[in-house]
Biotite code that builds the C-alpha atoms (Angstrom):
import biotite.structure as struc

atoms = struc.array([
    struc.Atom([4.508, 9.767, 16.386], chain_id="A", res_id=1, res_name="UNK", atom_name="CA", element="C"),
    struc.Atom([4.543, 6.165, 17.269], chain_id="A", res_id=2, res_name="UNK", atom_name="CA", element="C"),
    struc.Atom([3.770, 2.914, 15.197], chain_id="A", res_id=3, res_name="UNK", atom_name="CA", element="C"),
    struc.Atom([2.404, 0.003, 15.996], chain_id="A", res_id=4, res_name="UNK", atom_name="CA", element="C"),
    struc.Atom([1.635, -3.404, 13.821], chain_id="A", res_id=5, res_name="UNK", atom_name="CA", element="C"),
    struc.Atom([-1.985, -3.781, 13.243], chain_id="A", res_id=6, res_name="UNK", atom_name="CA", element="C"),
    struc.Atom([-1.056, -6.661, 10.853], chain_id="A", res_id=7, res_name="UNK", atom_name="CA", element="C"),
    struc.Atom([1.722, -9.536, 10.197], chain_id="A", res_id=8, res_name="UNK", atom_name="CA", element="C"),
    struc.Atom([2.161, -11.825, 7.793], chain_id="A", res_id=9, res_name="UNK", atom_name="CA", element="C"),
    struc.Atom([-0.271, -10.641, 4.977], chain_id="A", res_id=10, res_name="UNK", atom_name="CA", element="C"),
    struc.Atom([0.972, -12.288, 1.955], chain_id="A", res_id=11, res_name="UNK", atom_name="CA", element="C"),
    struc.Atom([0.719, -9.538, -0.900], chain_id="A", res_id=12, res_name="UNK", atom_name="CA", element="C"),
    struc.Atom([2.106, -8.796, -3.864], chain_id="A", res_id=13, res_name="UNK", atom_name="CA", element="C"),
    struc.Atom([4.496, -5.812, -4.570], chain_id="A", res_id=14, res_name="UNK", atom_name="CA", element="C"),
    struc.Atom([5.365, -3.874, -8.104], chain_id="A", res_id=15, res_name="UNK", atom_name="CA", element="C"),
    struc.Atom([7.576, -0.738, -8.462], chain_id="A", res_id=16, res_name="UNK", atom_name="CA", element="C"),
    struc.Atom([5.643, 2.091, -9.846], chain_id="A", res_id=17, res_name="UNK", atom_name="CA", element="C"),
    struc.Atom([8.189, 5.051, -11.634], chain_id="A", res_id=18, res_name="UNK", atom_name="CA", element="C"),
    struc.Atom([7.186, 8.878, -12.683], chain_id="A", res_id=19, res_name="UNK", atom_name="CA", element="C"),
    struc.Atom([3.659, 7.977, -11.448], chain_id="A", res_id=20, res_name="UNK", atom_name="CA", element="C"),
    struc.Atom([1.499, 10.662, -9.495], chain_id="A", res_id=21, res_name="UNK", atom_name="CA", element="C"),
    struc.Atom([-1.666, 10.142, -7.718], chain_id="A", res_id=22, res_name="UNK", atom_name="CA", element="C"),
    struc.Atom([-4.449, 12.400, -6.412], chain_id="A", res_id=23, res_name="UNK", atom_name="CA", element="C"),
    struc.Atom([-5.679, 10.998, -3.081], chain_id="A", res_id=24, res_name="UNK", atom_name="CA", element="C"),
    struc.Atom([-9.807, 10.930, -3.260], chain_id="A", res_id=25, res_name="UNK", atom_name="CA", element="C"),
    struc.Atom([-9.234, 13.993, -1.486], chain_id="A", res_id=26, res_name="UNK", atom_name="CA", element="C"),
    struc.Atom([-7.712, 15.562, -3.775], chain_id="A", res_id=27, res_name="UNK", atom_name="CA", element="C"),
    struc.Atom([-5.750, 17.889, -1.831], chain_id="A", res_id=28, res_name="UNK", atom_name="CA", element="C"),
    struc.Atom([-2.273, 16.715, -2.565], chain_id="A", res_id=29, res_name="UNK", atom_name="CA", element="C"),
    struc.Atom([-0.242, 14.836, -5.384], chain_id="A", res_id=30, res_name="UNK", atom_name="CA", element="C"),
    struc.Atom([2.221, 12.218, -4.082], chain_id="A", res_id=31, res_name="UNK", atom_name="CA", element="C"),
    struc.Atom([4.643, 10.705, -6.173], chain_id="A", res_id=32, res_name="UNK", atom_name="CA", element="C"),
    struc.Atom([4.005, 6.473, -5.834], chain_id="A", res_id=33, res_name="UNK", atom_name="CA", element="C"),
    struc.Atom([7.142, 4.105, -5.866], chain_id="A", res_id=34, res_name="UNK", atom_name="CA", element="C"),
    struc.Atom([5.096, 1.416, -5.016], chain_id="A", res_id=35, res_name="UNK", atom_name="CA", element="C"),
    struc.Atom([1.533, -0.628, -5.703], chain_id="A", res_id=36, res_name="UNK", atom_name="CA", element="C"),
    struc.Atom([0.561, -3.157, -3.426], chain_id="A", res_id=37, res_name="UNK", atom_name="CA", element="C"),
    struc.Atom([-2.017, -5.892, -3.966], chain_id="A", res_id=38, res_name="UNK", atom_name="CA", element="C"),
    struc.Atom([-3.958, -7.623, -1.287], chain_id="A", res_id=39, res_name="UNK", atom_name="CA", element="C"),
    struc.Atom([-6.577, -10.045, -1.080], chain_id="A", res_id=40, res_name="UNK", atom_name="CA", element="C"),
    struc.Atom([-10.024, -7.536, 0.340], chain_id="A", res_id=41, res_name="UNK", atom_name="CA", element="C"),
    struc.Atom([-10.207, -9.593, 3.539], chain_id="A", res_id=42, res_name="UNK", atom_name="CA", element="C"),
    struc.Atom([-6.400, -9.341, 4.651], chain_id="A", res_id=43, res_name="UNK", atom_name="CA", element="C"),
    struc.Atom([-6.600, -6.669, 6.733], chain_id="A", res_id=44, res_name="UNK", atom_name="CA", element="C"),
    struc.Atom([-7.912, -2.810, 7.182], chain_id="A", res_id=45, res_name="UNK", atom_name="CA", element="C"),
    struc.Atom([-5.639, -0.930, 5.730], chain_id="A", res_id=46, res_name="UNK", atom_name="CA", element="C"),
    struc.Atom([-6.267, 2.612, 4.728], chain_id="A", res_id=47, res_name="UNK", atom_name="CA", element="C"),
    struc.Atom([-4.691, 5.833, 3.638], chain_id="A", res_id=48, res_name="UNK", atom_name="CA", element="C"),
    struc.Atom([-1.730, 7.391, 5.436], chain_id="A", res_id=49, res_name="UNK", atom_name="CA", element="C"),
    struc.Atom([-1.380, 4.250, 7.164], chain_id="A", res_id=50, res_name="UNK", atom_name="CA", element="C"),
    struc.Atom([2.725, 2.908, 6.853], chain_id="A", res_id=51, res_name="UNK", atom_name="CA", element="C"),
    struc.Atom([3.186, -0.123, 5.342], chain_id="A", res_id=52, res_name="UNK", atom_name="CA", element="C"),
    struc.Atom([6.391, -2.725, 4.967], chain_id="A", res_id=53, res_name="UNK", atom_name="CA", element="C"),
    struc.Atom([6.893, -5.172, 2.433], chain_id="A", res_id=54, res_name="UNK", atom_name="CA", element="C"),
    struc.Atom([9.444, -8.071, 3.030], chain_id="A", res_id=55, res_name="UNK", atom_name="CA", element="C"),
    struc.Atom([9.911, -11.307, -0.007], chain_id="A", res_id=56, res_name="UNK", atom_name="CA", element="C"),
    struc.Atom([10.184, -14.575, 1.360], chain_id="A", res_id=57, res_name="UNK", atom_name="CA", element="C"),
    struc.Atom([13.545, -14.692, 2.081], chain_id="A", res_id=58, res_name="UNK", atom_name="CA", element="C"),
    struc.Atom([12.747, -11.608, 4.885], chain_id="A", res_id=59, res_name="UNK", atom_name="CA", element="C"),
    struc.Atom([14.512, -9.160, 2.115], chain_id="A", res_id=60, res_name="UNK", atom_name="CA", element="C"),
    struc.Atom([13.210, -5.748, 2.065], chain_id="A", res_id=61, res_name="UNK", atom_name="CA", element="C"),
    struc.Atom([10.667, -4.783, -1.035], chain_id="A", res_id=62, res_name="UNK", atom_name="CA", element="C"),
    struc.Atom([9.264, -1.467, 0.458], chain_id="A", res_id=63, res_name="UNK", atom_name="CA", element="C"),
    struc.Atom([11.252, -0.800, 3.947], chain_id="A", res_id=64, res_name="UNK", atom_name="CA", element="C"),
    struc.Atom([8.789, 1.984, 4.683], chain_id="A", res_id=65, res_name="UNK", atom_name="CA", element="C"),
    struc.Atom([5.992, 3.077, 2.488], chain_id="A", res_id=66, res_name="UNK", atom_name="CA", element="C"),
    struc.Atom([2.616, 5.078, 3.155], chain_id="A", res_id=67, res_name="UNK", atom_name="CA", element="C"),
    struc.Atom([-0.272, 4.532, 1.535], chain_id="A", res_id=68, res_name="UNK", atom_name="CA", element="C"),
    struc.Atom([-1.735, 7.508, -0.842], chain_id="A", res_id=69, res_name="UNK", atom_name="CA", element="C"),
    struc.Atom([-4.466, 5.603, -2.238], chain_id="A", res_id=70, res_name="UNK", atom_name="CA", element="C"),
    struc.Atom([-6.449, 3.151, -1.675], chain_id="A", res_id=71, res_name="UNK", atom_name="CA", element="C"),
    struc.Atom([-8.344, 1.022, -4.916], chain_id="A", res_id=72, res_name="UNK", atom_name="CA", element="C"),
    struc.Atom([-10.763, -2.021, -4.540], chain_id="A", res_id=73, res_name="UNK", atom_name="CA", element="C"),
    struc.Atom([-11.078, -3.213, -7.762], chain_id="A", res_id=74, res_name="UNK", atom_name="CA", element="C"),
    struc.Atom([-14.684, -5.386, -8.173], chain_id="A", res_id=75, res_name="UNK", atom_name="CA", element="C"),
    struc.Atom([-14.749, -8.705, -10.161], chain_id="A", res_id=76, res_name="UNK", atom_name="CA", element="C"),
    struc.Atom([-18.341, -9.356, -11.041], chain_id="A", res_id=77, res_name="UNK", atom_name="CA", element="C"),
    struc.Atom([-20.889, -7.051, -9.832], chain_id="A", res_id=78, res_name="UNK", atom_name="CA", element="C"),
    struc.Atom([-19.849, -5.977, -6.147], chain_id="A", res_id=79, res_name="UNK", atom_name="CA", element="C"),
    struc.Atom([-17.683, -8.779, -5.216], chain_id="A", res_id=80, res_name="UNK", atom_name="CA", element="C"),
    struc.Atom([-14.523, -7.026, -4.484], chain_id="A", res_id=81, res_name="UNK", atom_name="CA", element="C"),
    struc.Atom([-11.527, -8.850, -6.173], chain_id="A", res_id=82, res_name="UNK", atom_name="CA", element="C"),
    struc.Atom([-8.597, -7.262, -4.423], chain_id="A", res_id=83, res_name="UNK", atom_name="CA", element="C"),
    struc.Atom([-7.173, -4.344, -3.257], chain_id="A", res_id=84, res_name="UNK", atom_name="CA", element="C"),
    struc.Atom([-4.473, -2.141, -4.617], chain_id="A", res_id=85, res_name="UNK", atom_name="CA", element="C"),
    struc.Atom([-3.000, 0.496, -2.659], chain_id="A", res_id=86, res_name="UNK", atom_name="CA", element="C"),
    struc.Atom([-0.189, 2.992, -4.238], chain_id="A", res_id=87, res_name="UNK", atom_name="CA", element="C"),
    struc.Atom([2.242, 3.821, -1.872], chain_id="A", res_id=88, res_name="UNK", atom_name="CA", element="C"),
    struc.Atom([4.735, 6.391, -1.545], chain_id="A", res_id=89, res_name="UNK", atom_name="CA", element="C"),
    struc.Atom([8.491, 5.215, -0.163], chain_id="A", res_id=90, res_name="UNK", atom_name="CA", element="C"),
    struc.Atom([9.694, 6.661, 2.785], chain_id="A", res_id=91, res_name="UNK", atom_name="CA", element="C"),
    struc.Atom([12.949, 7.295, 4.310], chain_id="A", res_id=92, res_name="UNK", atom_name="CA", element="C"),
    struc.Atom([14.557, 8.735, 7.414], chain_id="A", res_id=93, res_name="UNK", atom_name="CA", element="C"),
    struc.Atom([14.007, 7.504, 11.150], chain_id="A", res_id=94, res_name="UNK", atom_name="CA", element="C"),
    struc.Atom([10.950, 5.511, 12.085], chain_id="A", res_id=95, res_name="UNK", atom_name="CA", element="C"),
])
């Protein structure tokens, strides 16, 4: 498989996550999360099994290589969606 950037430069906001599972809404698998991301709803289309990578400010790595297992927008009032948190599982090994 082969990756390309859909998106650069999203600002976002990144938390370690430990001994957390999820069920995808498929509910086929459990993954174990590292990772939840937050991102304004109009950042970009992300989705699940997509690979993300998290760098601070100073172009340090948060989350190298993570894919996303879920996928969460939370609603402020009524159905204005607030932001988007997806849990992501860390990856390692070759791109």
């Amino acid at each position: 498989e082969r990756w390309s950037a859909v998106a650069t430069g999203v600002e976002c906001r990144a938390t370690t996550v430990r001994g957390s599972e999820r069920n995808t809404e498929r509910m086929r698998e459990t993954y174990g999360v590292t990772h939840r991301v937050f991102l304004l709803p109009t950042a970009t289309n992300v989705g699940e099994d997509d690979e993300v990578v998290v760098v601070d400010g100073s172009g340090d790595d948060v989350l190298p290589r993570g894919r996303v297992v879920l996928k969460r927008i939370v609603f402020a009032r009524g159905m204005v969606p607030h932001h988007l948190e997806l849990d992501c599982e860390s990856l390692r090994g070759p791109m």
